[in-house]
N, C-alpha and C positions, 0 to 999 in steps of 0.2 A: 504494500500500500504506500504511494509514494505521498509525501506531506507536502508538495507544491515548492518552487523557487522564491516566492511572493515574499515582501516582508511583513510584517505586525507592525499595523498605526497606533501606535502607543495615546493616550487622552493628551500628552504634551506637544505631541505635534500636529502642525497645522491643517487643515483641510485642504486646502490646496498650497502649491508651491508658492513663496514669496510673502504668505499674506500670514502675519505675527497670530498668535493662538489668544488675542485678550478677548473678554466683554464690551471692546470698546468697538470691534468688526462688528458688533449683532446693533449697536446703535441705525443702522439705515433699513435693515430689514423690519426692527420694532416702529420704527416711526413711517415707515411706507403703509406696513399695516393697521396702526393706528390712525393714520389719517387716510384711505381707503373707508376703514368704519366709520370714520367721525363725518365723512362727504354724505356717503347712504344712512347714517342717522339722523344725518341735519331734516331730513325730508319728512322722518316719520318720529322722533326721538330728540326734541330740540336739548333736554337736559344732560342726555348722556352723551352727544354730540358735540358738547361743552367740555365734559371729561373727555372724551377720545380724540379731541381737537387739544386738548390743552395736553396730554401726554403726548402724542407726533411732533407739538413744537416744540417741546422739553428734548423731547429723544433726538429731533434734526438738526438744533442749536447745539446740541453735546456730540451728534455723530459729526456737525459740519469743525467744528472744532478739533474735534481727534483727527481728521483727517481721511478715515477709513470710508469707503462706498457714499462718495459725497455724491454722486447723483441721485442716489436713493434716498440719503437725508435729505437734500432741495426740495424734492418729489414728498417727501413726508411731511414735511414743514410747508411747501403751499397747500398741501391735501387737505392738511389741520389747520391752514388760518381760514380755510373757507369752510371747513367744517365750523368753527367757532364763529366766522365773521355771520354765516349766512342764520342760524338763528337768535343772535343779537341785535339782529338790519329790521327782523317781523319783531321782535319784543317791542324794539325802540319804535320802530312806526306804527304797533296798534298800541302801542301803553300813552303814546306820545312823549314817548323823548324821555328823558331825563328826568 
């Protein structure tokens, strides 16, 4: 029974070649998909569209900072300001304003 040539991806190293093994590469995919959910809830779910719009721009301003999958953080970070922006635009214009 032969045990293959292949080697064992140890948990320390990285997923693909080049790219460092931190918490700080998953910042663009968290914030892609938080602001994805925060777009489709702004429509039906204005309060939780407020949380899932306010963590994507938390998560897109720390991934654009680390430096890691920054077209993904950009993408997550406008996802979530329109998530947030578009049910604060109907609060403010049926409550009237401020």
């Amino acid at each position: 029974m032969g045990t293959g040539t292949g080697t064992v991806e140890s948990p320390e190293t990285p997923a693909t070649p080049g790219t460092p093994a931190t918490p700080a590469t998953l910042y663009g995919p968290v914030s892609l998909g938080f602001g994805v959910v925060a777009l489709i809830a702004a429509f039906f779910l204005g309060l939780f569209a407020l949380l899932a719009g306010s963590l994507a721009i938390t998560f897109g301003v720390l991934g654009l900072i680390s430096g890691y999958n920054r077209p993904q953080c950009l993408a997550g970070l406008v996802l979530g300001a329109v998530g947030v922006l578009h049910p604060l635009s109907f609060l403010f214009a049926f409550t009237g304003g401020f």
